[in-house]
C-alpha positions in Angstrom: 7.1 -7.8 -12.3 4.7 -8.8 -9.8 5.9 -5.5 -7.2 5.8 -3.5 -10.4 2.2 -3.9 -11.4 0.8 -3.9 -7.8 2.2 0.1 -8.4 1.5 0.5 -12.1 -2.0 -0.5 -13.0 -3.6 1.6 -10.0 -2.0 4.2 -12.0 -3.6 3.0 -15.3 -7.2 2.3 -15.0 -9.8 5.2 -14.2 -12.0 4.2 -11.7 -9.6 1.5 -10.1 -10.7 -1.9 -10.9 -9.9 -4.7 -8.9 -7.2 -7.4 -10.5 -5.5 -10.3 -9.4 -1.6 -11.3 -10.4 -1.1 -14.8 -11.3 2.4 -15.8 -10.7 4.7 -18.4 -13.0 7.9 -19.6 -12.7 9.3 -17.5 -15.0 8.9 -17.6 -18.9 9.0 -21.0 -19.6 6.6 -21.9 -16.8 4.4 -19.5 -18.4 4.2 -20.7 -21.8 4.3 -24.2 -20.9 1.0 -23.5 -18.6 -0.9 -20.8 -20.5 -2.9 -22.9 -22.8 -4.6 -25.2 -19.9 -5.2 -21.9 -17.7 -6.8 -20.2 -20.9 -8.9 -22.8 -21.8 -10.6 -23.1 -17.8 -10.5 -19.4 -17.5 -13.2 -19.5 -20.8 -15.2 -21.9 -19.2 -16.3 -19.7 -16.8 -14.7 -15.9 -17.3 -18.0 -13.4 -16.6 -18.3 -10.8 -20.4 -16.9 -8.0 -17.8 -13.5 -9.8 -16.8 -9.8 -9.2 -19.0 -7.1 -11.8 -18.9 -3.5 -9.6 -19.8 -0.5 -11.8 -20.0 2.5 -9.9 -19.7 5.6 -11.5 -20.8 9.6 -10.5 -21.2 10.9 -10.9 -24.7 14.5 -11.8 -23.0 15.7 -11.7 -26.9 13.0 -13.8 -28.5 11.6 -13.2 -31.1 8.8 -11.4 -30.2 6.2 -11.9 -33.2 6.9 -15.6 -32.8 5.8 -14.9 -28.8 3.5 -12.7 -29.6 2.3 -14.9 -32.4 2.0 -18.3 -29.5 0.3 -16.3 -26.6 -2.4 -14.9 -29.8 -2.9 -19.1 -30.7 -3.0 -19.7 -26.7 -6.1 -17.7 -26.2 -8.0 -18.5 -29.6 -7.4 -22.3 -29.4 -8.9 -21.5 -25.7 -12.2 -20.2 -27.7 -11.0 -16.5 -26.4 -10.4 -13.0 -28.7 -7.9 -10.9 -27.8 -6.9 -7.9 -29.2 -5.1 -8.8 -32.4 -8.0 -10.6 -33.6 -10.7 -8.4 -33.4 -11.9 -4.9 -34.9 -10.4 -2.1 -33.1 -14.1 -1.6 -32.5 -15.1 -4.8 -30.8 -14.4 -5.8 -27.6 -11.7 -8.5 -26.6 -11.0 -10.5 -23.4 -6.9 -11.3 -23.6 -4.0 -8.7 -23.9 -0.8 -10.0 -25.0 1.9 -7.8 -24.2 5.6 -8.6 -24.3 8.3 -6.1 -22.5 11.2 -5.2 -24.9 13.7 -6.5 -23.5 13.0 -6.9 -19.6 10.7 -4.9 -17.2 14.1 -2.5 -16.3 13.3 -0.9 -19.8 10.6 0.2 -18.5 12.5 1.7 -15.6 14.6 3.5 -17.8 11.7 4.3 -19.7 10.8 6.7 -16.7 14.3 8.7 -15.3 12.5 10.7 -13.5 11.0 8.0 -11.5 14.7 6.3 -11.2 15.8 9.6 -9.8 13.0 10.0 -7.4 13.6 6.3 -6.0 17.9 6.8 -5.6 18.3 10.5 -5.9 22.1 10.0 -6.0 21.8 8.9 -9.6 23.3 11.4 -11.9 20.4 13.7 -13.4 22.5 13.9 -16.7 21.4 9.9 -17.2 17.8 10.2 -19.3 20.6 12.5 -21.9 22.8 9.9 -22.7 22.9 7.9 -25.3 22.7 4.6 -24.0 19.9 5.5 -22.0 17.5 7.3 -25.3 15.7 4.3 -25.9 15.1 2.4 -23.3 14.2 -0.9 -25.4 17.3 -1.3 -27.2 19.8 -1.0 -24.1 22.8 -3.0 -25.1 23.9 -6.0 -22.8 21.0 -6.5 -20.8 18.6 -4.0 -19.1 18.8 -5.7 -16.0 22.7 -5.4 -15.4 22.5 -2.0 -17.0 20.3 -0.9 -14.1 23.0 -2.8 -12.0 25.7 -1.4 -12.8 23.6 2.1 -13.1 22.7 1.6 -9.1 25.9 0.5 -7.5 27.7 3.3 -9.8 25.7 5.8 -8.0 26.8 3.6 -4.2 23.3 1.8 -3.8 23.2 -2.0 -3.8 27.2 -2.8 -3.4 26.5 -6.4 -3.0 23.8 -6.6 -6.1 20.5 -5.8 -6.8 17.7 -7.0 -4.7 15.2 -6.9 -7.4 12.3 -6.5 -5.7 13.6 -3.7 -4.1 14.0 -2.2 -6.7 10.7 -2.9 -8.4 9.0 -1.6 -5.4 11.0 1.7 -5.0 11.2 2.7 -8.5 7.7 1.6 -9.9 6.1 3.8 -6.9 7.2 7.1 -8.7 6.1 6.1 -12.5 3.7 7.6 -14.1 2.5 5.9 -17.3 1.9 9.1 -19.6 5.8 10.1 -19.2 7.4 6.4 -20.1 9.7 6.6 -22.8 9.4 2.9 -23.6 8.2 1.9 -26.7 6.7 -1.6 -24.7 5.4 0.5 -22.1 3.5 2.4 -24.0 1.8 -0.6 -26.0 1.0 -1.9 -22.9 -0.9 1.1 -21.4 -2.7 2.0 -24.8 -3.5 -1.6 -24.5 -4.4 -1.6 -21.3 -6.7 1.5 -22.5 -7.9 -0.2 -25.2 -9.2 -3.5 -23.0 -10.9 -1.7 -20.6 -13.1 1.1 -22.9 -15.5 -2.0 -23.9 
């Protein structure tokens, strides 16, 4: 997700900002760690800095996540976006991606296609592939199996990689994701205040 970003949100913010990626060790880490980083990031966090946590749902509920990161930033004495107006500003964005970041690289074919051309353009019609969120089986081995089909990665993903390559050719406005698009309108939304 980290690779991903470093390409996406230059892409997302008019003029670029400057951001910094804080790393966990995966979701678990995350939530275990989120309401101590919270809490010291309000204890100093300048009115013109955004805190966006970015989480996978990996078949979670997701308003019982979304509902924990929300309680994670109040109890921390900061708003985020579900608890103000859609008039006043906010300081956290929790976003969860439905079902793994890969959705969002089948949210955007054309950006697949552009990273491993040999893919077959007929992919972004089929039905499996219409809604990128509810990919049976995993996103992750679906872009697996996707890659090596088309004769790239024969001994397995290197995720990164793949991150990198692919997330260099997205554009946000033409993601079919349903999560990637709540995370740029929110991403819209945190930085008009």
């Amino acid at each position: 997700m980290e690779v991903a970003l470093q390409n996406l949100l230059p892409k997302m913010v008019e003029p670029p900002i400057s951001f910094r990626i804080m790393i966990f060790q995966g979701k678990k880490d995350l939530l275990k760690k989120l309401p101590v980083r919270l809490r010291g990031y309000s204890s100093w966090i300048p009115g013109n800095y955004r805190i966006i946590v970015l989480i996978d749902e990996d078949r979670q509920d997701c308003h019982d996540l979304k509902t924990q990161l929300d309680q994670a930033a109040k109890q921390a004495g900061l708003s985020t976006k579900s608890t103000q107006s859609p008039h006043e500003p906010f300081q956290v964005l929790n976003r969860i991606v439905i079902e793994e970041l890969e959705a969002w690289f089948f949210g955007d074919i054309d950006a697949l296609r552009a990273a491993y051309p040999r893919l077959p353009k007929s992919l972004q019609y089929r039905a499996l592939y219409r809604n990128p969120d509810t990919i049976p089986g995993g996103t992750w081995e679906a872009l697996e199996r996707v890659l090596q089909r088309a004769g790239y990665f024969k001994g397995g993903v290197v995720k990164k990689q793949a991150a990198q390559a692919i997330s260099g050719y997205m554009q946000p406005d033409r993601n079919r994701s349903k999560s990637f698009q709540v995370f740029y309108t929110g991403i819209k939304a945190l930085l008009r205040f």
